[in-house]
N, C-alpha and C positions, 0 to 999 in steps of 0.2 A: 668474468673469467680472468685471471691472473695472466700476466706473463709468462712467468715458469709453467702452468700448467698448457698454455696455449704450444710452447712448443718439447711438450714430454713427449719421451720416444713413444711409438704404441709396439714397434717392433725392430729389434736388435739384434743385429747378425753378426758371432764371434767366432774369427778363424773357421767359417764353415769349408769345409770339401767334402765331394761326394764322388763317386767314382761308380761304372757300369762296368766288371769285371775288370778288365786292366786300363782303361780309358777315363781319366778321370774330366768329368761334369762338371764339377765346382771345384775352386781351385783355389782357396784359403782367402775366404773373400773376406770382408766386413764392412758393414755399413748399418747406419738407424734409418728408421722413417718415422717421421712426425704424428702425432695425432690430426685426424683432420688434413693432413696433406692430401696433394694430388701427386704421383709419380708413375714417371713413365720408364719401365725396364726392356732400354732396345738391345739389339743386338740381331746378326743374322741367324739362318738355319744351322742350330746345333751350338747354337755360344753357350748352351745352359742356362738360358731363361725361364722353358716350361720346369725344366728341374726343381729352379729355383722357389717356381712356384708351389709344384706338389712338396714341396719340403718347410715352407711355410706354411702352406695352410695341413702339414701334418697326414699327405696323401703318401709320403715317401717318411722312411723314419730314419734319423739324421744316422750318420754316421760318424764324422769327425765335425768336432765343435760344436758352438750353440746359436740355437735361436730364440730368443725371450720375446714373446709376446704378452702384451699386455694385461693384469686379472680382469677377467667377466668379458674380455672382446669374442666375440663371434668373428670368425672368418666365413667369408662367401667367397666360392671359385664359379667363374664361370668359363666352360670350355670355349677351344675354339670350333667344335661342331655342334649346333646348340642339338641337333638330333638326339646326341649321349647324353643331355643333362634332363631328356623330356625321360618321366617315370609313372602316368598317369595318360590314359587315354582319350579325356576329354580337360578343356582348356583351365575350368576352372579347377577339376580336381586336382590337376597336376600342382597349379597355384597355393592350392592347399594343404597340400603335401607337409612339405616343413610345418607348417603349423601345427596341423595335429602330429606331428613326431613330437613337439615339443609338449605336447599333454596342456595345449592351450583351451579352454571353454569353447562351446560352438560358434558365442556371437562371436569370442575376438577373433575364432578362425575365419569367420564369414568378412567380417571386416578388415582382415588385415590382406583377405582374398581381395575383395573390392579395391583396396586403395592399391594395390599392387598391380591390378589388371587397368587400372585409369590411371596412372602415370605410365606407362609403357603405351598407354591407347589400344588395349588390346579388352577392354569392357565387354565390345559389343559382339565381342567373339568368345563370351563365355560358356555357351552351351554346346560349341563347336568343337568336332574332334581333333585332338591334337596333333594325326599325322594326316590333317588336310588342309593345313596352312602354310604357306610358303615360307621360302628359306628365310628372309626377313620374321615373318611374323612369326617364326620357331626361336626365334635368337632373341627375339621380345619377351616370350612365353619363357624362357631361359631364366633371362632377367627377373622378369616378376617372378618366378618358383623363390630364388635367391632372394630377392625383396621382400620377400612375406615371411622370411625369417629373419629379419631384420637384422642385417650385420653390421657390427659396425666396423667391418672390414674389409674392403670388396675387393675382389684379386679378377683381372680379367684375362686369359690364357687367349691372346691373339683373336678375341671375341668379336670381331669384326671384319677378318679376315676376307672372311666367305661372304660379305655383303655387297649390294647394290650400294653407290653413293647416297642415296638420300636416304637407306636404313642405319647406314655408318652414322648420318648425322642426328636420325631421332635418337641413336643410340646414346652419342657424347649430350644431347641434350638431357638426355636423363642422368649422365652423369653427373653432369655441371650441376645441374639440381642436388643430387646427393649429396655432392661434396661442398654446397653451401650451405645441406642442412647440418653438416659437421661427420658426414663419412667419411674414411680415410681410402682412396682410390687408386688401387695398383694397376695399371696395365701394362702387360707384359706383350710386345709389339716392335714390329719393323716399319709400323706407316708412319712414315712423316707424320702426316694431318694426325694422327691419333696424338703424335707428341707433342703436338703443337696445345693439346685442350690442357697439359700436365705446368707442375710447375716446379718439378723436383726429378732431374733425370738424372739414372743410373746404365751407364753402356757396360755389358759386358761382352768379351771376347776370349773365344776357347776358355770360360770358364773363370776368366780373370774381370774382376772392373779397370776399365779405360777409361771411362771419365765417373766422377760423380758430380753434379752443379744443379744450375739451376736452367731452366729450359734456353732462356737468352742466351746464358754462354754456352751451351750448346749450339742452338743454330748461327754461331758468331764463329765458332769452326768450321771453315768448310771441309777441313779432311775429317773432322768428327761425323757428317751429315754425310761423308761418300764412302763412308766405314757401310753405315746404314743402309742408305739409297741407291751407292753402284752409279755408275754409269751412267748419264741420261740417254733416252733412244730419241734417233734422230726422227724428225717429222719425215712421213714421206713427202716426194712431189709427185701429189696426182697428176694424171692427166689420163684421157681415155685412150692413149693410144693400144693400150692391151684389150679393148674390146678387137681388134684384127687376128686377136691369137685366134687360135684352136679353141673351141667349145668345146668344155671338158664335162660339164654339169646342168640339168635346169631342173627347178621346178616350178611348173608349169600349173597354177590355179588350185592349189594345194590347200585342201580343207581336214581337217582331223578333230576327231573329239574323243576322249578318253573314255567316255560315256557311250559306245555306239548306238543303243537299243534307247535309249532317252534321243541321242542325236533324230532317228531315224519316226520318234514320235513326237517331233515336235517340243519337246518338255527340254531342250536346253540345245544353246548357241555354241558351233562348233571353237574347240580352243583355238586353235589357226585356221586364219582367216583369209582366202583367197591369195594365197601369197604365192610369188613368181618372180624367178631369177635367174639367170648364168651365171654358172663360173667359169675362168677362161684359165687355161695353161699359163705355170709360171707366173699365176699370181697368189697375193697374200691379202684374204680378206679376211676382215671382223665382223664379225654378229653382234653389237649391244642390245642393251636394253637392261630395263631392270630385273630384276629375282621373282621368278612365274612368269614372265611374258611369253614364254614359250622358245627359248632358245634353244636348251638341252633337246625338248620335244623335236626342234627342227633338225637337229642333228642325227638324230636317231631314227625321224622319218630317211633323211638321206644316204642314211646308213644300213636300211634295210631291217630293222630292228620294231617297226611299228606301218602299219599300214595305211595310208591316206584314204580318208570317207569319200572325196573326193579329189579328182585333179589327176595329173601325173608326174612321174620321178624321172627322168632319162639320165643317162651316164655311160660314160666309155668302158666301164672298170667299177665294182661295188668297192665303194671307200672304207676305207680304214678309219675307227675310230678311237681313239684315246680317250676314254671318260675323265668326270672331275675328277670320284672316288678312285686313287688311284691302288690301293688296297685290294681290290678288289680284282685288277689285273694279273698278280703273282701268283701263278700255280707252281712255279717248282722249288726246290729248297735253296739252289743256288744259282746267282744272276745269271750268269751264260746260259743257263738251263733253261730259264725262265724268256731269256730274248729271242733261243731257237724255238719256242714251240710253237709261234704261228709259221714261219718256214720250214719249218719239219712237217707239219701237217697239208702245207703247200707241195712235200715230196722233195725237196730240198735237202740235198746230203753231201758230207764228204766237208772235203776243204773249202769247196762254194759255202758252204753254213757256216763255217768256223769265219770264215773271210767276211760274211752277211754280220753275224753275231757283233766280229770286232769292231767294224765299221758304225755299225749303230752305234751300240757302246760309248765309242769316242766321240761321234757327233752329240748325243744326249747330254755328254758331260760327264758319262761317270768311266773312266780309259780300265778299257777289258785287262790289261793288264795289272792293275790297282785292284778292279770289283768283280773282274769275272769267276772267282773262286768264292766270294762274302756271301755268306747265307742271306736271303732275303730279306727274310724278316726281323734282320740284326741292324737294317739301314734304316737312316734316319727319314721324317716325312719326307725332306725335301730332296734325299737319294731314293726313296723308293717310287717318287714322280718321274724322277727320268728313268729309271728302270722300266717306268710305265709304258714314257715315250719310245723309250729303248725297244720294246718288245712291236710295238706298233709302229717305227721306221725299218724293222725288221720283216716287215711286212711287202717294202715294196711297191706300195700301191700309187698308181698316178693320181690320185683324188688321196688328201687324209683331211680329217677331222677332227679337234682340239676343243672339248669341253674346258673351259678354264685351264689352261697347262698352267700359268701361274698360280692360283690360287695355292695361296699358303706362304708362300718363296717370299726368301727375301730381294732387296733390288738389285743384289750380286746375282746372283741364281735367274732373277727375273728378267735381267738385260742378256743373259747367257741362253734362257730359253728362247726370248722372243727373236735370238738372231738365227739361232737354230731353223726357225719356222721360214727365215727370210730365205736362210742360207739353201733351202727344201723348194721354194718357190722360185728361186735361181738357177735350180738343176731344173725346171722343169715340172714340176709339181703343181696340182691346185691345191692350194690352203686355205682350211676356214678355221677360224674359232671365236671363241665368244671370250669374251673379254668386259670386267665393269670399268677399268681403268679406261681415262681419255689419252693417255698418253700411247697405250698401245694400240687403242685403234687409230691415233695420228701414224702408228710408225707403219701402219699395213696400206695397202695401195686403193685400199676403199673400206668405209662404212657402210655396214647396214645394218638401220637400226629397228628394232621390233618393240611394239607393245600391245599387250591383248594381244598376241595372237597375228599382226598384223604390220606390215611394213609401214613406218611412218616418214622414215630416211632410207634416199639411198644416195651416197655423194654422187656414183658416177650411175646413174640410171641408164639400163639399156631395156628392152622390150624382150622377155622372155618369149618363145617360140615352138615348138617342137618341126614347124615347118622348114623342109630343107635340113633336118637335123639327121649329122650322121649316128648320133648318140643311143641304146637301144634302151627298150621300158625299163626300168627296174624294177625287180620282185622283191618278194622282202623274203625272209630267209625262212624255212620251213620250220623250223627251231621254235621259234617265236612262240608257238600256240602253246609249248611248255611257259615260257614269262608271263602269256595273260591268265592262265588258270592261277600263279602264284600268285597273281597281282587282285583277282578276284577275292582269294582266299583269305588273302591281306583285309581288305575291304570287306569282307563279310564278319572277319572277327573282331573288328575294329570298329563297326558302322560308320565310317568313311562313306562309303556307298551308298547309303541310304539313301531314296529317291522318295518315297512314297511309304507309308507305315501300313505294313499288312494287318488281319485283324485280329490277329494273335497280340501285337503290340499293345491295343486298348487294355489289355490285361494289367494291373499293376506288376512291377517286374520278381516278387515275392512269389507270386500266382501261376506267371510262368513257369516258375523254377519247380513246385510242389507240382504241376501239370508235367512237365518233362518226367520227371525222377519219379513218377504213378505210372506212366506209362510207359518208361524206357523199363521198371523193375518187373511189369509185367509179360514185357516181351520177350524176356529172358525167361520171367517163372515157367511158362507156361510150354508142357514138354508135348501133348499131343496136337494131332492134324488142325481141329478145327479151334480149338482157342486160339493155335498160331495165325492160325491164315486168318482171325478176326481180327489179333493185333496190327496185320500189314493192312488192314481195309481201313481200321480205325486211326492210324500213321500215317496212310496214304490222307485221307479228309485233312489229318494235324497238318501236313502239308501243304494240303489246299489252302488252307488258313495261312500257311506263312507264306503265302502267293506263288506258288509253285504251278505252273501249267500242269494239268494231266498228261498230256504227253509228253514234256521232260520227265514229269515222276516215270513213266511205263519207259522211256530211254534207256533214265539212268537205269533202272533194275535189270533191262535186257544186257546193256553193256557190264556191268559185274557178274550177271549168270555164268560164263565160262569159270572165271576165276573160282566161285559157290562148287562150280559142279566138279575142277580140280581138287578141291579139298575134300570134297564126297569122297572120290575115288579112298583116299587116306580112312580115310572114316569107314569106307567095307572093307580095307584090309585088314585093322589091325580091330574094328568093334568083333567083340566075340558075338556067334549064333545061340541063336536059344535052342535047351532040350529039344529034339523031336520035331523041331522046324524043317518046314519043305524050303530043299535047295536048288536055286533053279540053275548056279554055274556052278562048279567044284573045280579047280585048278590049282592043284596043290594050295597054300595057303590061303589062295584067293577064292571066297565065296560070296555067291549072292542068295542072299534070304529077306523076307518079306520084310521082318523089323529092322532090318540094314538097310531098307528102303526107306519104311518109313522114316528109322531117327534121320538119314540124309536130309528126306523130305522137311524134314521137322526143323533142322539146323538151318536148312536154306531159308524157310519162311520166318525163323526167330531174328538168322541176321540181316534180312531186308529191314523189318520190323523195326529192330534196333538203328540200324542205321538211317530209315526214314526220320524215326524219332530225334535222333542227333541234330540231322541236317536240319530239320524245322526249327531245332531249337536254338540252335547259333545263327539259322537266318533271320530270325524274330528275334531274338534278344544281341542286341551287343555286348562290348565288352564292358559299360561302362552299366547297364541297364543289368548287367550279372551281377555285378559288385554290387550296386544298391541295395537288389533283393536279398544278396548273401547278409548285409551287413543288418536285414531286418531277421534273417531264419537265424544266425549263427552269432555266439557272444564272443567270438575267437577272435580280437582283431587284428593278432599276427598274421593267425592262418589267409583271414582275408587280403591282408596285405601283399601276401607272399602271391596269392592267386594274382592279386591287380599287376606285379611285376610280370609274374608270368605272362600275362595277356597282352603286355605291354612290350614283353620279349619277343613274340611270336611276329610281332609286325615287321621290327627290327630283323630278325633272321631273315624273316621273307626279301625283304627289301635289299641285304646283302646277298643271300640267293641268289636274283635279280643281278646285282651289278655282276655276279661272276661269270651266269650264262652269261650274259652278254656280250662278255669279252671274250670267255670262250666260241659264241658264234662269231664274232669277229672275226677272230685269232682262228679260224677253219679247227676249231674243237666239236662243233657238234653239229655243223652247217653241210657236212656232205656223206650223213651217215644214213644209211638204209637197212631195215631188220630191227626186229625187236635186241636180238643179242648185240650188233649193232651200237645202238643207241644207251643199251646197259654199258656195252668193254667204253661207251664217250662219256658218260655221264662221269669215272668212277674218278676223272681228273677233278670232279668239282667237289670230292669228299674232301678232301686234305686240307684245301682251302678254306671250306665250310666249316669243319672242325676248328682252323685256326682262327677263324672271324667269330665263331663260337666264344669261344676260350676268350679272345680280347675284348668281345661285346658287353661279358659276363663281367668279367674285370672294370672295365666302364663303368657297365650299369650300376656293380656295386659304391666304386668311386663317387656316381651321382649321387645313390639313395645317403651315403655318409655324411658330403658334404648339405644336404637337405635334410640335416640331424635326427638321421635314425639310430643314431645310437644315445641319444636324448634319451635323458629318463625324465 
């Protein structure tokens, strides 16, 4: 290879700007990247790096100026939540994805599967479902989708963000691989270590370039690296003298498994493992560990939000918790709105709330006076975190809880939250959070570190207790039994869940599907008494087959009876009587007569029928075991396409669902309601939100399937 062509641009940026109604993004930038380089685009929260990104790889359409990229280059983005870029239900199909968008033959889709899934090391997890592997091994699965369509242009949107350290590093090893097979390697990032693997760094700031060089004269400035990094935090000085506080928190021998009914037979080891701890007043501790060890789990046992198989919870006060997903906290349209509505619902009013509101506000970072009027969903990731926070110090509680508050943040934002946390454990406060940085659990007053499920560090060990404790049980919130039906429903469409293959499963999944769609068309067809009531007999056995107990079958059907026989009512009002029919009521419009009896009867027994046949047939087949057989019954391979999205959307909604009760239980949304109308006037907080996670998911989703070349011809 030549000189000149070793260092031809592959991409060139002239006079670009780009503007978000009156705030301009990018701000008349210009600069080349090499063929085959490595570049690292830092910059903090909101410099218009991710911008920069979606506007390169053609996710945003430019507006002023140009970008030239290179003839026949493929770009690859990879997000910084790998969850948005997963579009396939199980590991390998997702992998294959791009492939066949691009109207590749079977073997090279099969092959280009394989080598993509053995450089990420993610092989031996190919028949496994895609939303049952950890945040690590989701951000691999990322990768290789992107890999298998071989780009020769790889952009990574703060793609390591969210990781444990050692998935950070298989990650830059797979890069470092790329980029000496002659890939050209964007990452767009605030970590140090991420720009330390590059060799061509571009800083931007509010949308301007501050430096461009080469990585050496980067870290040879140190005001250029404190642009970046912020502040170092100071080490704490242990010592145990805050075991004499106040006991504020234990848990005491705390066993859980997300599995309960496998837990309980034996067939699988509970996730957390015998684990037991205090927390004391006015301190600031960390939870490590790596991605699945069960950290968020432990947070959410102590927050009342999941149940312990074993052991117990005591606490002075149920804790407040701040999730990662910080999205998922915003219920109202404008920030102050959004900070009062756990203290409103506390009963909190008047100028005490406005005084509550402000103070949070200012301490989070974002001054009520600047954001208390900004619509929500107008702030940026790293203001809609403390918004998060904002809403959850508004809260008040002597115990709070912090799933990753940094995650995302740059080291300005990062050294701002984690003093916040100090400044809360000063007044007084027990803090925990979880943390993969060593630096922030140096800055907290103790480590504890978990893997599997289980304590493996604790700097200052003290002996958990419940004796002599003034502290009382904790319960977990009533709410709750709504999050695990959704979380069932999740795993039932996804087969996630799957423990054991009923014996519907031996069927090919072609078989299933012609068996479903015979028996769901006949339990419709059929309008009298005894055909109906054959189809709920011969539903109920289909059931049996998909491992259904007889007595949850006779359960469920008693508990929908009410709802059947409300819609009866409907059904003798307005069904006309036949000629000459005996009437047994007469009440002005409302009568009863024998075939208003019957059709009732008849309706009730078609929509058991019908609905036995549904539930056997999505408990037997998954999402992925659907698509198979569709792709043998049906020559459509759009239509099929569009279903696998679908199927693939439905886990995702569930799963935001989830984050939202949740913070609404937190946030006293649905945690103190009694009555069916009740529990409807609480729910109606969680539309707005749902619809807008909708709306952004949908926009995602699409973003993934494009940059995974569905618009390939």
């Amino acid at each position: 290879m030549g000189e000149n062509e070793q260092i031809s641009p592959v991409i060139t940026v002239k006079n670009l700007s780009y503007s978000f109604e009156r705030k301009k993004a990018i701000d008349n930038i210009s600069f080349s990247i090499d063929s085959g380089s490595y570049t690292a685009i830092v910059g903090v929260n909101g410099s218009g790096k991710s911008t920069l990104c979606r506007l390169i790889s053609g996710l945003l359409e430019n507006q002023c100026g140009q970008i030239i990229v290179k003839d026949d280059c493929r770009i690859g983005l990879i997000f910084q939540s790998p969850k948005d870029q997963i579009v396939s239900g199980k590991v390998y199909r997702d992998t294959a994805f791009g492939p066949q968008n691009l109207g590749l033959p079977d073997g090279e889709v099969e092959l280009r599967t394989i080598e993509a899934l053995s450089i990420v090391e993610l092989l031996d997890k190919a028949e496994a479902p895609s939303n049952a592997l950890s945040l690590g091994q989701t951000q691999k699965l990322a990768l290789a989708g992107m890999l298998a369509t071989e780009p020769e242009i790889l952009i990574l949107d703060e793609a390591t963000a969210m990781l444990d350290p050692a998935s950070r590093q298989t990650v830059y090893e797979v890069l470092r691989g790329l980029n000496e097979r002659g890939n050209t390697i964007i990452h767009i990032t605030h970590d140090l270590d991420a720009v330390k693997e590059a060799r061509h760094v571009i800083g931007l700031e509010e949308g301007r370039i501050f430096f461009e060089g080469s990585v050496n004269e980067f870290f040879e400035g140190p005001s250029l690296v404190e642009k970046i990094k912020g502040q170092p935090l100071e080490k704490s000085k242990r010592d145990a003298s805050f075991l004499q506080n106040t006991k504020t928190f234990t848990f005491e021998n705390i066993n859980f498994s997300y599995d309960s009914k496998a837990k309980e037979e034996g067939e699988q080891k509970p996730f957390i493992k015998n684990v037991s701890f205090n927390l004391y007043k006015g301190t600031l501790t960390a939870l490590t560990g790596s991605s699945g060890a069960g950290k968020s789990t432990l947070l959410e046992l102590g927050a009342g939000l999941l149940k312990p198989v074993a052991g117990k919870i005591f606490c002075n006060q149920k804790p407040a918790l701040a999730q990662q997903n910080c999205s998922a906290a915003l219920f109202e349209a404008f920030a102050a709105d959004d900070v009062a509505f756990g203290p409103k619902n506390d009963g909190v009013k008047g100028k005490k709330l406005v005084e509550l509101v402000r103070t949070s506000m200012d301490k989070a970072g974002l001054p009520y006076k600047e954001y208390g009027e900004r619509q929500s969903a107008g702030l940026s990731g790293g203001e809609q975190r403390r918004l998060a926070i904002a809403g959850i110090l508004a809260m008040d509680r002597d115990v709070v809880f912090f799933d990753e508050p940094t995650a995302g943040l740059d080291g300005v934002s990062r050294f701002h939250v984690m003093n916040m946390l100090r400044s809360l454990a000063e007044e007084g406060k027990t803090v925990l959070f979880t943390t993969h940085h060593s630096e922030e659990a140096d800055f907290a007053d103790r480590e504890i570190k978990i893997e599997n499920g289980s304590i493996v560090y604790d700097s200052l060990a003290d002996e958990a207790s419940s004796a002599d404790n003034p502290l009382f049980s904790l319960s977990p919130y009533e709410s709750t039994s709504l999050l695990k039906g959704l979380k069932s429903f999740s795993k039932g469409i996804s087969g996630s869940g799957w423990k054991t293959k009923c014996r519907l499963e031996k069927l090919p999944a072609f078989l299933r599907i012609i068996l479903f769609l015979l028996l769901f068309v006949l339990s419709l067809a059929f309008k009298t008494t005894i055909p109906c009531a054959c189809m709920v007999i011969v539903n109920i056995i289909y059931c049996l087959f998909a491992n259904f107990s007889f007595g949850k079958i006779i359960k469920s059907l008693l508990k929908i009876l009410p709802f059947l026989c409300f819609f009866a009512i409907f059904q003798i009002v307005f069904r006309p009587a036949l000629p000459d029919e005996v009437r047994y009521t007469t009440w002005r419009f409302f009568m009863i007569t024998p075939s208003k009896l019957w059709f009732c009867l008849n309706s009730i027994l078609r929509t058991y029928a019908s609905l036995l046949c549904v539930c056997a047939f999505f408990v037997s087949t998954p999402e992925y075991d659907l698509i198979d057989g569709l792709k043998k019954l049906l020559p459509f391979k759009s239509l099929i396409l569009i279903m696998e999205l679908i199927f693939r959307f439905i886990p995702l909604l569930v799963d935001e669902a989830c984050d939202i009760i949740k913070t609404q239980i937190i946030r006293g949304g649905l945690g103190k309601v009694k009555g069916r109308l009740a529990k409807i006037k609480a729910v109606i907080p969680l539309v707005v939100p749902l619809i807008i996670r909708t709306v952004k998911r949908s926009e995602i989703l699409a973003e993934a399937i494009v940059m995974r070349c569905f618009n390939a011809k």
